[in-house]
C-alpha positions in Angstrom: 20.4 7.5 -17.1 21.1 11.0 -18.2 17.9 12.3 -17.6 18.4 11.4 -14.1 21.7 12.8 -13.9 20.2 15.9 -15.4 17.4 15.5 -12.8 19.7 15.7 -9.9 21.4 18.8 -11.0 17.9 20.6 -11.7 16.9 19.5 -8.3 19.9 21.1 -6.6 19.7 24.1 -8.5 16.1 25.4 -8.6 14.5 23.1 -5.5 16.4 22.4 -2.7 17.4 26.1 -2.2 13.2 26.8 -1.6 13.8 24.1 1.5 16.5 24.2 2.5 15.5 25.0 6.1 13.4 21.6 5.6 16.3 19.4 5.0 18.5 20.5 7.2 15.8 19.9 10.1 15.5 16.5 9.2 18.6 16.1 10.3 17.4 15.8 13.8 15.3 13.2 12.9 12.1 12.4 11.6 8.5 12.1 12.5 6.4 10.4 9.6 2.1 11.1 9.9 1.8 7.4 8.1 3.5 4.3 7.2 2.4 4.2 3.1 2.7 0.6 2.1 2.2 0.8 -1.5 3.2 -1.2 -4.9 6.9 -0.7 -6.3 5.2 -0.1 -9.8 6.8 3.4 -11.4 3.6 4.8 -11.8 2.9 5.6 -8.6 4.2 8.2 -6.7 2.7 8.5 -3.0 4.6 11.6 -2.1 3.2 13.5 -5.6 -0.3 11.7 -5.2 -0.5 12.9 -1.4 1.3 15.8 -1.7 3.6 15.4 0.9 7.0 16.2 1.8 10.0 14.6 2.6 10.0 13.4 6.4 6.3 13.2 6.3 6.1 9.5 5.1 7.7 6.1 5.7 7.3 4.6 2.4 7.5 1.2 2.3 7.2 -0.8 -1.7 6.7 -4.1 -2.7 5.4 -6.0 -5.6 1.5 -5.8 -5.4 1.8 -4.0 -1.9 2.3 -7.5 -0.4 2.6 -7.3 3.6 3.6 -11.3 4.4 2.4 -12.2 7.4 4.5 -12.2 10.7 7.4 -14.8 10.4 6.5 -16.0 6.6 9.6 -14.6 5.7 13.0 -13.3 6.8 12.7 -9.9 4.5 13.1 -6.3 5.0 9.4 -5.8 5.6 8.7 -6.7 8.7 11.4 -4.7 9.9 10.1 -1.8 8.3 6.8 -2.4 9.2 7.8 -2.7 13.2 10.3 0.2 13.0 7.7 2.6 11.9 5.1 1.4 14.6 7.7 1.2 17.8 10.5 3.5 16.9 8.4 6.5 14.9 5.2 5.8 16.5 3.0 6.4 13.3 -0.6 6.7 13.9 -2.0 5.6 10.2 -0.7 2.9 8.1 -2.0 2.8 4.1 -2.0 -0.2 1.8 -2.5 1.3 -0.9 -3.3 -1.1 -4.3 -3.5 0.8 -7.6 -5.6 0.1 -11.4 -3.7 -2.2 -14.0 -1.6 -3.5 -11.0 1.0 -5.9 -12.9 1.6 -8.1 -9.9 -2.7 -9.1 -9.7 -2.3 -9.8 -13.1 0.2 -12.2 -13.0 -1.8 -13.8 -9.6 -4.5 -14.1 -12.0 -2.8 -15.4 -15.1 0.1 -17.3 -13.6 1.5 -18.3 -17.3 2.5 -14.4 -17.5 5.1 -14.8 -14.5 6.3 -18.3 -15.7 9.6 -17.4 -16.4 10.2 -15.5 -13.3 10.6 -18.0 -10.2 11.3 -15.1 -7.7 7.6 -13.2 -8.3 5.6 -16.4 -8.5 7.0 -17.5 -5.4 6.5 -13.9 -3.9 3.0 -13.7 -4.9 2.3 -17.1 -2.8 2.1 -14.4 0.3 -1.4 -13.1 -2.1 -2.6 -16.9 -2.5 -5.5 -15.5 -0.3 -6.9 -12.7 -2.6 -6.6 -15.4 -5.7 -8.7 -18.0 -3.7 -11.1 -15.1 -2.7 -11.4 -14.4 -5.9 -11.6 -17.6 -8.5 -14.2 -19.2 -5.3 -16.3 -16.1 -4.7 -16.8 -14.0 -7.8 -16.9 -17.0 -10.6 -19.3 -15.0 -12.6 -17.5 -12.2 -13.0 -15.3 -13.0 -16.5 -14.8 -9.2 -17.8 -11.3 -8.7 -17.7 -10.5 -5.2 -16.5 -13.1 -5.9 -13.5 -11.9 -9.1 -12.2 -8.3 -7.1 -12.0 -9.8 -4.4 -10.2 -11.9 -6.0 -7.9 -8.6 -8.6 -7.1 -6.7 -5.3 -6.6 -9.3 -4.3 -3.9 -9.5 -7.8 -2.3 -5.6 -8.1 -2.1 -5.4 -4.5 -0.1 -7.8 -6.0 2.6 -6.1 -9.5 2.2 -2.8 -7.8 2.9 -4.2 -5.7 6.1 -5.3 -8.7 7.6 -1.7 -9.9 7.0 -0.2 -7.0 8.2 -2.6 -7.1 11.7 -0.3 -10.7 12.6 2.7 -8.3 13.3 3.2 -8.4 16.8 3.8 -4.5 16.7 1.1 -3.6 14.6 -1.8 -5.8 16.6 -0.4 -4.2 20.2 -0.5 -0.3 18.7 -3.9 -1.5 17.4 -5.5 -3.2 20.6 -4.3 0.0 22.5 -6.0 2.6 20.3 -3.0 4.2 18.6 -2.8 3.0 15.4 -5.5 2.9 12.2 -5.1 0.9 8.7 -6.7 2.2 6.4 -7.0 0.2 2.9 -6.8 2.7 -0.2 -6.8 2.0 -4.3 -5.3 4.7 -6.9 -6.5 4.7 -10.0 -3.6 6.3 -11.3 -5.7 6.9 -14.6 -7.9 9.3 -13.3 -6.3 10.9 -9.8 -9.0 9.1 -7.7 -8.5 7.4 -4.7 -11.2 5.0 -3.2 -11.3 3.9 0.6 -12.3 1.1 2.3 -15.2 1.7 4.5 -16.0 -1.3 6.7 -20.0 -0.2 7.6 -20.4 -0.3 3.9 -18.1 -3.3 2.5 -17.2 -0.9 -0.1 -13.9 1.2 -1.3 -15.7 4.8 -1.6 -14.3 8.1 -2.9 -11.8 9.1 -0.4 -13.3 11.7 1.8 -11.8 14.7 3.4 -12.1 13.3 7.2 -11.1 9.4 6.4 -8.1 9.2 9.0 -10.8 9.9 11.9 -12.7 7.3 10.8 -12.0 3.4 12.5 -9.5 1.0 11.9 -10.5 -2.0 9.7 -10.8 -4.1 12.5 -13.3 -6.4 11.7 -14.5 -8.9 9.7 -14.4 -7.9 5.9 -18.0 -8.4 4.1 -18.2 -8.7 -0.1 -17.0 -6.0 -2.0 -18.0 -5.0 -5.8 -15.4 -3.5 -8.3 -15.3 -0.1 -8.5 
């Protein structure tokens, strides 16, 4: 706890003086460039990996970047979800999975989450990506892989879930909002997105957010 006490103090001292002009703008409000749906794991940082400051995403967290689908249940998510479209008007919303994701590794080995009756029932909103994965990619038994490629299959499972939100499907049928599907690898610093023409997360490229929505049907994807 102390070193986030300490934290604070170094913040106030040597930071927030260089933006201060920043904060005290955001005052009047805010205009976010993306909703950024990622995992609550403490390894990832989406202002630090996008380089962003504050005011320029809605951040949004869950276990395994789980989106449950429209009316599954009476959570904070679909509010923040619908906010972001209606009231900010973002243009781009992220899922964004990440490498040696703990919540896909429970979904594939349900005896490590046992003892905890709140994520096993939470991860029922991912019962999707596990049936993807056990009925479609059998053969592939190496570890590390099949955790990958279930991270990649749970971002697109969980874009498909987020596209049953009333205010995400009308921004989308109109033209003014794009999902992208994205996966970290926190390891390295790479990012890999989805590209639909291909069926493959790629290196993320420079001009992705001009690119189309994933609005179509999702073909076979290998890990990467």
């Amino acid at each position: 706890m102390q070193k986030l006490v300490d934290g604070i103090h170094k913040f106030q001292r040597n930071y927030f003086s260089q933006d201060q002009k920043l904060f005290e703008t955001l005052v009047e409000g805010q205009h976010p460039l993306a909703l950024f749906i990622t995992c609550s794991d403490s390894r990832i940082n989406p202002n630090y990996m996008t380089q962003t400051k504050p005011g320029e995403l809605f951040i949004q967290r869950t276990a395994g970047n789980i989106v449950p689908a429209y009316g599954a249940v009476h959570g904070g998510e679909a509010a923040t979800i619908e906010y972001a479209v209606s009231a900010l008007k973002v243009k781009d919303i992220i899922v964004c999975g990440h490498s040696h994701c703990g919540a896909m590794s429970g979904l594939l080995n349900p005896e490590l989450i046992e003892k905890m009756p709140a994520v096993k029932s939470y991860l029922e909103h991912a019962e999707c990506t596990r049936r993807i994965v056990d009925e479609n990619y059998g053969h592939l038994t190496e570890p590390e892989k099949r955790l990958i490629l279930t991270v990649q299959e749970n971002v697109l499972v969980q874009i498909e879930n987020l596209k049953t939100h009333p205010s995400v499907a009308a921004a989308v049928s109109r033209g003014e909002l794009k999902l992208h599907g994205w996966v970290y690898k926190f390891e390295t610093g790479e990012v890999f997105n989805f590209n639909p023409d291909e069926g493959q997360f790629l290196p993320l490229e420079e001009d992705v957010l001009s690119e189309k929505a994933l609005d179509k049907a999702m073909p076979p994807i290998s890990p990467i």
